[in-house]
N, C-alpha and C positions, 0 to 999 in steps of 0.2 A: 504494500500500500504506500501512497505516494503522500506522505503530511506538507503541507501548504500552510506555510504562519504568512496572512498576508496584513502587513502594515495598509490599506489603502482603505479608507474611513470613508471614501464618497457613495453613499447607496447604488446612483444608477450602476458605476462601475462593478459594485461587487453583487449584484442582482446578476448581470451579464459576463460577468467572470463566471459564477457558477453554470449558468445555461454552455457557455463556450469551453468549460473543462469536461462537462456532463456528456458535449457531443463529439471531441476531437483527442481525448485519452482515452486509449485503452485500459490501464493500470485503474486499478481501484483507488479511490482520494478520500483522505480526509483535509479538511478546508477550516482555518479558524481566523477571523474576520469580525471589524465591527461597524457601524455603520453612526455617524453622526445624526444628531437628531432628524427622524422622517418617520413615516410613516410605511408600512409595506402592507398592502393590500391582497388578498385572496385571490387565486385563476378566476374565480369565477364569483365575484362579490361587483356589487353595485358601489363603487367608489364612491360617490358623494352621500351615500346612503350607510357611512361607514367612518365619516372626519366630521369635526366641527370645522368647518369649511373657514368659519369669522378666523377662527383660533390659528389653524395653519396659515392661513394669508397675513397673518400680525404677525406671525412670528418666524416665516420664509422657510417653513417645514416642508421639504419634499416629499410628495408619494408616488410611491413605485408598484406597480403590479409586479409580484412572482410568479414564479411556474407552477405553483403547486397550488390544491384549494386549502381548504380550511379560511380562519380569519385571521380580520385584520388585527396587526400588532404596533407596538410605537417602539422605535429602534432609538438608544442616544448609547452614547461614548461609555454610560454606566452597563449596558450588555453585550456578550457578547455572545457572537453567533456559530455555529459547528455544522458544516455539510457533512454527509460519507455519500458516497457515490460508490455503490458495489456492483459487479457484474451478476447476479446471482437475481434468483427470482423472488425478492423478499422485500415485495411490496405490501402494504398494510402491515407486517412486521416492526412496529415501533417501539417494542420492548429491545428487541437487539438490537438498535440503534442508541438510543437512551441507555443501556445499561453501563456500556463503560463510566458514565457521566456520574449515576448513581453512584458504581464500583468509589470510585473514585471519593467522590466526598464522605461517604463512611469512611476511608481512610482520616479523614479529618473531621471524623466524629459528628458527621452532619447525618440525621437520618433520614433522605431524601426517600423518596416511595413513587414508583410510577400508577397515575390512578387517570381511570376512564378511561377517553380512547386516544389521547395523543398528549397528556400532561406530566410533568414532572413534581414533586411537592414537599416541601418541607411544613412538618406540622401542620397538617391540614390545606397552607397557601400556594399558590401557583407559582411557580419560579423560572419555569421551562415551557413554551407552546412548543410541539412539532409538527411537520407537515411532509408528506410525499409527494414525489411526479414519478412517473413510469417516463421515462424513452426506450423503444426497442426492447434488449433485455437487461436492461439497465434501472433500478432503483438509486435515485436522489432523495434522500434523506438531510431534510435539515430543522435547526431548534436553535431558541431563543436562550441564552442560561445571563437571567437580572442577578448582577451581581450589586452594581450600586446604584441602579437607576432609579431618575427624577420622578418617581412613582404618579406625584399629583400630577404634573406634567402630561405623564403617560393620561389619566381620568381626563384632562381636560381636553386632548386632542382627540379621541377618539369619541368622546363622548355625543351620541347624535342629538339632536336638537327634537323637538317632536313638531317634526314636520309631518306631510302625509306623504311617502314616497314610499311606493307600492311597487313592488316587480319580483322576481325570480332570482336574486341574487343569493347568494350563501353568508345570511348572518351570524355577526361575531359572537360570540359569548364570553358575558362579563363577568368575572373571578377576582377573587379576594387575591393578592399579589401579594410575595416580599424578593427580598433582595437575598442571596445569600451571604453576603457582608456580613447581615445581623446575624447570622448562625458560627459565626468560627470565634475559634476559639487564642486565634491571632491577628495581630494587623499584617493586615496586606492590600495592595491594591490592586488594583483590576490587570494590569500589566503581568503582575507576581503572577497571579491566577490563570492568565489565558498560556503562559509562559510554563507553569505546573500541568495544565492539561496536555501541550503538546510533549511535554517530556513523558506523563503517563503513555500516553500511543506511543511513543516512542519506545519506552521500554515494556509494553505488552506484547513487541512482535520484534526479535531483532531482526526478521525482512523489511519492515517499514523504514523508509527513508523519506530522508527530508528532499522536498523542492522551490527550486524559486521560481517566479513567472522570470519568463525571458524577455528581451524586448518585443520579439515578435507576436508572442501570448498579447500582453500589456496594448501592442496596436491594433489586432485584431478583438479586442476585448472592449477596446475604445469604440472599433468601427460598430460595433453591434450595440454599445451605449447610444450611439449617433444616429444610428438605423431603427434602435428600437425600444431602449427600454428610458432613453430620455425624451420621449414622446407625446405629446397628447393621445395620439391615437390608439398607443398601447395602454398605457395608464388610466385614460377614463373613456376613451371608444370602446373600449373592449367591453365595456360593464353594459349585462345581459338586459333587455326592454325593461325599462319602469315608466311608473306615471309618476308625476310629481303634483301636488295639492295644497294649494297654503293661499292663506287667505291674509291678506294685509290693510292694516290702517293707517293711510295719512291724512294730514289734514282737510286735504280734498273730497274726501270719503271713504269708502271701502274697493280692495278690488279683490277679487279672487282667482289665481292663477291655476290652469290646468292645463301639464305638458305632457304629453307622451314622448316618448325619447326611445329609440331603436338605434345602438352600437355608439351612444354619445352622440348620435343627430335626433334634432327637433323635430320630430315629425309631421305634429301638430299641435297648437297649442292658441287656446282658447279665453279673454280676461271676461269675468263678469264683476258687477258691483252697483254700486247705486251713485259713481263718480260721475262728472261731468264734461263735454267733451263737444268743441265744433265739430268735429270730423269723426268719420265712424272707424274703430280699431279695427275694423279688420284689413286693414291697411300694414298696420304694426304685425298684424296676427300672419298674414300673409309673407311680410318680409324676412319673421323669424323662423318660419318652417324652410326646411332645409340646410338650417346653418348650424355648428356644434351647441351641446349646450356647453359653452365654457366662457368663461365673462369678458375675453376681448371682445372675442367676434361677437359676443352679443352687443356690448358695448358699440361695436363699430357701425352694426346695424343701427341701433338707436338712437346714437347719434347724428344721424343723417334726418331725425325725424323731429320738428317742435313736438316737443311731448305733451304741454301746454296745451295743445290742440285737441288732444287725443283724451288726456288723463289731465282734467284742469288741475292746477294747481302742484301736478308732480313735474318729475324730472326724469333722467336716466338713470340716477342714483336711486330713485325710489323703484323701478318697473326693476333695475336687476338684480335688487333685491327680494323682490318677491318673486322673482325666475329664479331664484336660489335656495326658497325658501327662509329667509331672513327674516326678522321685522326694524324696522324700523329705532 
């Protein structure tokens, strides 16, 4: 097995390292990696139906879609993250995956417990999510292990708003959290720790050796950043048909938004209310079908329009906000 300590903290890149080592080695990988604060989103989850939208855009948190399902999680500098990439047919398998991890911190007197169908736990609280993808005959195995992370942090950015947004996507499920930090029984920091792990692999197989990305990994790793996982279209096109439903007040009056959305385009979408208006919206209603739901372009559509006109007394700041589900 080939151990990979990669120093490189940026999401998109190490979202795309892993898909690019998953499909171009043969050798079996372990992968340990951390990602600065973002967000990392489900294969098959409704992206805005999954972040406090307000909360990540104040605070310039990226989210990324992965390859595998399950839910959404919040990645910063306090976690760190562990791929294995085996050749063997041991997909849904998530206890051999997770056990070296458990193995391991009983050593250090932690009594972690694998419970349910993809968690890791100390005393009861979640410390570890994991997730699979299948390629070919290949199992990707990877997991979250919170050692000091900004927990509230973590509640505020995922936390959903109760808007009304309906669709198909695979929601998260919310869990009492710790850090494993609070469990040892020395000081250490997070560096110490990700540094202990790889030496455990290390010495559990004297075949296992250490590798590094080469240059040419590192720019084809880029190219696929470039290509895909620094995208809009991967990251919130890919999230499965929802409606979205929110009803807003400004001073003008009330208006009530209702979008349908099919692969992150607007399909349709419809304002009601008891607002006032020289011209009829379906003007506005007509211009936004067909464009992402994502706040430039919507922005840029709106912009084009006296909104005035349409939604007396609003603006653009008000209408993309309740295209977002927001209030005011």
């Amino acid at each position: 097995m080939l151990l990979i300590y990669n120093d490189t903290t940026t999401p998109y890149f190490n979202l795309a390292m892993e898909e690019y080592l998953l499909k171009n080695f043969d050798e079996e990988l372990f992968i340990l990696w951390r990602n600065e604060p973002s967000i990392i989103v489900g294969k098959n989850q409704n992206t805005l139906s999954e972040i406090n939208l307000d909360y990540i855009e104040e605070h310039s948190i990226p989210v990324v879609r992965r390859q595998s399902g399950g839910g959404a999680v919040f990645h910063d500098l306090g976690n760190i993250n562990f791929t294995f990439v085996s050749n063997d047919n041991s997909f849904s398998d998530f206890r051999r995956f997770t056990q070296p991890i458990i193995d391991l911190l009983k050593t250090m007197d932690v009594n972690a417990d694998f419970s349910g169908r993809n968690d890791l736990l100390i005393d009861g609280k979640k410390f570890s999510g994991n997730a699979q993808y299948k390629y070919k005959n290949k199992t990707m195995h990877h997991g979250t292990l919170m050692f000091s992370s900004k927990i509230n942090v973590l509640s505020k950015a995922l936390k959903v708003k109760p808007i009304k947004l309906e669709g198909k996507g695979i929601k998260s499920v919310k869990s009492r959290v710790t850090n494993i930090s609070e469990h040892l029984n020395c000081n250490m920091d997070i560096l110490e720790f990700k540094d202990l792990i790889m030496g455990y692999l290390a010495e559990s197989n004297p075949e296992n050796e250490q590798y590094t990305l080469s240059e040419t990994d590192i720019k084809n790793i880029q190219n696929l950043v470039d290509e895909k996982y620094s995208t809009w279209n991967w990251n919130f096109g890919k999230s499965p048909k929802y409606t979205l439903r929110h009803e807003l007040k400004y001073p003008g009056g009330n208006v009530e938004f209702n979008l349908n959305v099919d692969k992150g385009v607007i399909t349709e979408v419809k304002f009601y209310g008891d607002f006032f208006g020289s011209r009829d919206v379906s003007f506005v209603e007509n211009a936004l079908a067909g464009e992402k739901h994502e706040e430039s372009a919507i922005r840029q559509i709106l912009d084009s329009f006296d909104i005035d006109e349409y939604f007396l007394g609003a603006n653009t700041d008000v209408l993309v906000k309740g295209l977002f589900g927001r209030n005011i």
